[in-house]
C-alpha positions, -999 to 999 in steps of 0.1 A, spaced: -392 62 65 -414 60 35 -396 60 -4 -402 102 -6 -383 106 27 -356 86 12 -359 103 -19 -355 139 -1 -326 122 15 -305 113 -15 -317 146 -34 -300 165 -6 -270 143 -3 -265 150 -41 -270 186 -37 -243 186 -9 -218 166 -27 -222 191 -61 -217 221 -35 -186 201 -24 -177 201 -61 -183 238 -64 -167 252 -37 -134 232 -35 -126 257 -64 -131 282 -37 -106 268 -12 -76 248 -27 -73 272 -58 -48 302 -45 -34 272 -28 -23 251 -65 -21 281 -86 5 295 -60 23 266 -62 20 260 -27 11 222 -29 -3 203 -57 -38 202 -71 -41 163 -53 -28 165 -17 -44 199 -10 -84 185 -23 -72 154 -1 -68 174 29 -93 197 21 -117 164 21 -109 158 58 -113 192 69 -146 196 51 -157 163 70 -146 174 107 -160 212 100 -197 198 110 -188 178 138 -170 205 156 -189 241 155 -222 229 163 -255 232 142 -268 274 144 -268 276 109 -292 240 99 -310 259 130 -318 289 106 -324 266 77 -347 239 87 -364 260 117 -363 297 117 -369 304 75 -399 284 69 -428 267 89 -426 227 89 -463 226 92 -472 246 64 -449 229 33 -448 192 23 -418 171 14 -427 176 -22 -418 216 -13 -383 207 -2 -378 180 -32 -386 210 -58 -364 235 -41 -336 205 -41 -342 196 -76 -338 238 -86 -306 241 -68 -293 208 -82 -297 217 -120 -285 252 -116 -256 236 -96 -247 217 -126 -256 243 -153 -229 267 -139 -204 240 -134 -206 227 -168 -197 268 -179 -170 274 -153 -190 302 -135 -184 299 -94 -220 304 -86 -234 301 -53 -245 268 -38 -263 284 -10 -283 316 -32 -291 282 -52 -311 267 -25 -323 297 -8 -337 306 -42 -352 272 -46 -366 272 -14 -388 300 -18 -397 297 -50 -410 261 -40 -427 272 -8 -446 299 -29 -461 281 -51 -465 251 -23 -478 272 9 -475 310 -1 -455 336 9 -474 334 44 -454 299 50 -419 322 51 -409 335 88 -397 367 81 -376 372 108 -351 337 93 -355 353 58 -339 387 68 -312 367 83 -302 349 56 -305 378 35 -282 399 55 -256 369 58 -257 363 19 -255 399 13 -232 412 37 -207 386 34 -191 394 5 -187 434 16 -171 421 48 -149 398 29 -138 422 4 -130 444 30 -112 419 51 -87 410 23 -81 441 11 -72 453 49 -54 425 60 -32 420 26 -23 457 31 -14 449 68 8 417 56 23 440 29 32 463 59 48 440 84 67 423 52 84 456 40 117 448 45 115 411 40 136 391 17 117 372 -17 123 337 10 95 351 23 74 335 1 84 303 16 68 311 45 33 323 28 32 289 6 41 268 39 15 290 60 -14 281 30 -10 248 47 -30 258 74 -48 283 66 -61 261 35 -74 237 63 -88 265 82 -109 277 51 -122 239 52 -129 237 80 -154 269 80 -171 259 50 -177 219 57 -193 238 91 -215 259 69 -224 250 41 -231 208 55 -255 224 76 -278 236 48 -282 202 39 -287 191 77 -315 214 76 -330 205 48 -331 169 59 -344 170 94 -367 194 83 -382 167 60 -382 145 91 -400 171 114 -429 170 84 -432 133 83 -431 130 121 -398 111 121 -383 129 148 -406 153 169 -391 185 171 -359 202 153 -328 186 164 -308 173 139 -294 136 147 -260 126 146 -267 104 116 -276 135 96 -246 153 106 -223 124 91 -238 115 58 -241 157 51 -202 158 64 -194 129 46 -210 140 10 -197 176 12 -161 158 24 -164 132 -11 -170 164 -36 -142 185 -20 -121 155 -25 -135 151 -62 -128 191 -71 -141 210 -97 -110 222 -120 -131 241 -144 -140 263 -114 -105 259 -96 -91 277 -132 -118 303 -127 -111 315 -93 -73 306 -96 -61 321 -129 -89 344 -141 -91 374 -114 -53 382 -114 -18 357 -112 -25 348 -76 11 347 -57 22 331 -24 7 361 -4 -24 368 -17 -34 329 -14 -22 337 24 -43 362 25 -70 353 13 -75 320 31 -69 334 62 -96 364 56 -123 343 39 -118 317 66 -127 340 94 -155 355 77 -170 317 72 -165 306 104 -178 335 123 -210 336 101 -210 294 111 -210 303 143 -234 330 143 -260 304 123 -255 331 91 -258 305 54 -232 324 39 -218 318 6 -185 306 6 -177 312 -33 -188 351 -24 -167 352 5 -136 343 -9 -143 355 -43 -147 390 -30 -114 381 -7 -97 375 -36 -103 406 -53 -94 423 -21 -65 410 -17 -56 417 -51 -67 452 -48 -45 459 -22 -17 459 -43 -31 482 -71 -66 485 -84 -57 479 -121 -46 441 -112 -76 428 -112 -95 415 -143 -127 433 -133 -146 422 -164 -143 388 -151 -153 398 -116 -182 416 -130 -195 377 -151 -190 365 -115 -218 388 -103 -241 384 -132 -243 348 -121 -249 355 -82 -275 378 -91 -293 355 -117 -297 328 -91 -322 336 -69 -341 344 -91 -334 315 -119 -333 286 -91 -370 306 -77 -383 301 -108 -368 265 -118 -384 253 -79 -417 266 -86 -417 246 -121 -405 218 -106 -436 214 -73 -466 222 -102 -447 193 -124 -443 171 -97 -483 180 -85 -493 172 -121 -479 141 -119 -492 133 -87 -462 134 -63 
């Protein structure tokens, strides 16, 4: 392995544990701010869940990341170290503000803005790219539909239920919390498995695109050490900001957004989890009545998802010339 493989390597390691950061918010936060366990146990076993996620639903979704978007002949490891770089700063930009951006638009965004001004346009497969799209863009529909649908479903079969039923929904959190983990360490760990044996297909490391069991641990293991971390500037945001989450809308939520995850993990879709269980959130609170939710907020959610593609396309393409400048 020579020092820029090693480079790539960390870089995406550091990428993987921010997204761990990020997205914890996503997962335990209807879990603490429904009182269902506390703020340290559920990151903890969040942290496990995240790590077992990659081993156990395979590796369709690095597939579409390192193999079908772009061609490993056509970019150099400086390409991959840009679009790294992008996602890494914006990562940390909209953690240090609160705003639950996405990890994976963040690298998507860096990765063609760094393969453009690397390869050109002609170096993106177009048939990965509309797949990625789709997932990123559909997701959040589906999971805004799926919450809203099955926290009206819940509020039908609980009609007649006494308020102890709300012992039930905190206990159930439990595991659908770990269910949520699970989905995400088995998505969003493969971006980075992508990423890395991609940068060992160009420097003829391994032959062809299969991603080595090595790979899969250290990505598991650095997405399993920022879930355990937790960002609490983003857990407030997605907690306490939307609506007052109670016992059944954290149910509800979990349960939606985790099916929506896994099934796009499964399918090799990148999805975004903080889209996915944002948009479940609101959902779920919609269900109830419209007028709950704090749409103002919702709407500074979407401002940020639809600045970073763009930004992080942008921020990539700075970062190759730099790094060419300097003669990386």
């Amino acid at each position: 392995m020579t020092p820029f493989l090693i480079a790539l390597i960390v870089l995406a390691l550091v990428f993987t544990f921010l997204n761990g950061i990020h997205d914890s918010s996503n997962i335990v936060a209807t879990i603490i701010f429904s009182r269902a366990m506390a703020p340290r146990v559920a990151l903890l076993l969040t942290a496990v869940a995240e790590f077992v996620g990659p081993f156990l639903f395979g590796v369709a979704v690095a597939q579409t990341i390192g193999e079908d978007f772009v061609s490993s002949q056509a970019i150099s490891l400086l390409v991959l170290v840009a679009a790294l770089v992008s996602a890494i700063v914006w990562n940390l930009v909209t953690w240090y503000f609160g705003l639950p951006s996405s990890s994976s638009h963040a690298l998507i965004g860096g990765l063609l803005g760094a393969v453009a001004a690397g390869a050109g346009l002609a170096a993106i497969q177009v048939s990965g790219l509309v797949t990625i799209l789709l997932a990123l863009f559909l997701s959040p529909i589906i999971g805004l539909m799926a919450g809203f649908l099955l926290t009206r479903l819940v509020f039908h079969l609980a009609r007649n239920a006494t308020l102890r039923i709300n012992t039930f929904f905190k206990s159930a959190q439990v595991v659908t919390g770990m269910v949520l983990a699970l989905s995400h360490g088995a998505n969003d760990a493969q971006k980075t498995m992508g990423v890395i044996t991609l940068g060992l297909v160009i420097t003829g490391v391994v032959g062809s695109f299969q991603v080595p069991l090595w790979v899969i641990a250290i990505s598991a293991g650095a997405i399993a050490l920022g879930a355990g971390v937790g960002g609490y500037r983003l857990i407030r945001t997605m907690g306490g900001k939307f609506y007052r989450i109670r016992p059944v809308d954290g149910f509800s939520t979990q349960l939606a957004s985790g099916a929506v995850i896994l099934g796009a993990a499964l399918l090799g879709g990148p999805v975004s989890t903080t889209q996915v269980v944002s948009s479940t959130i609101l959902g779920a609170g919609s269900a109830e009545r419209i007028n709950k939710v704090r749409w103002n907020v919702a709407g500074q959610i979407v401002l940020a998802w639809l600045l970073t593609i763009p930004v992080t396309a942008l921020l990539a393409a700075g970062a190759y010339w730099l790094g060419q400048a300097v003669g990386l």
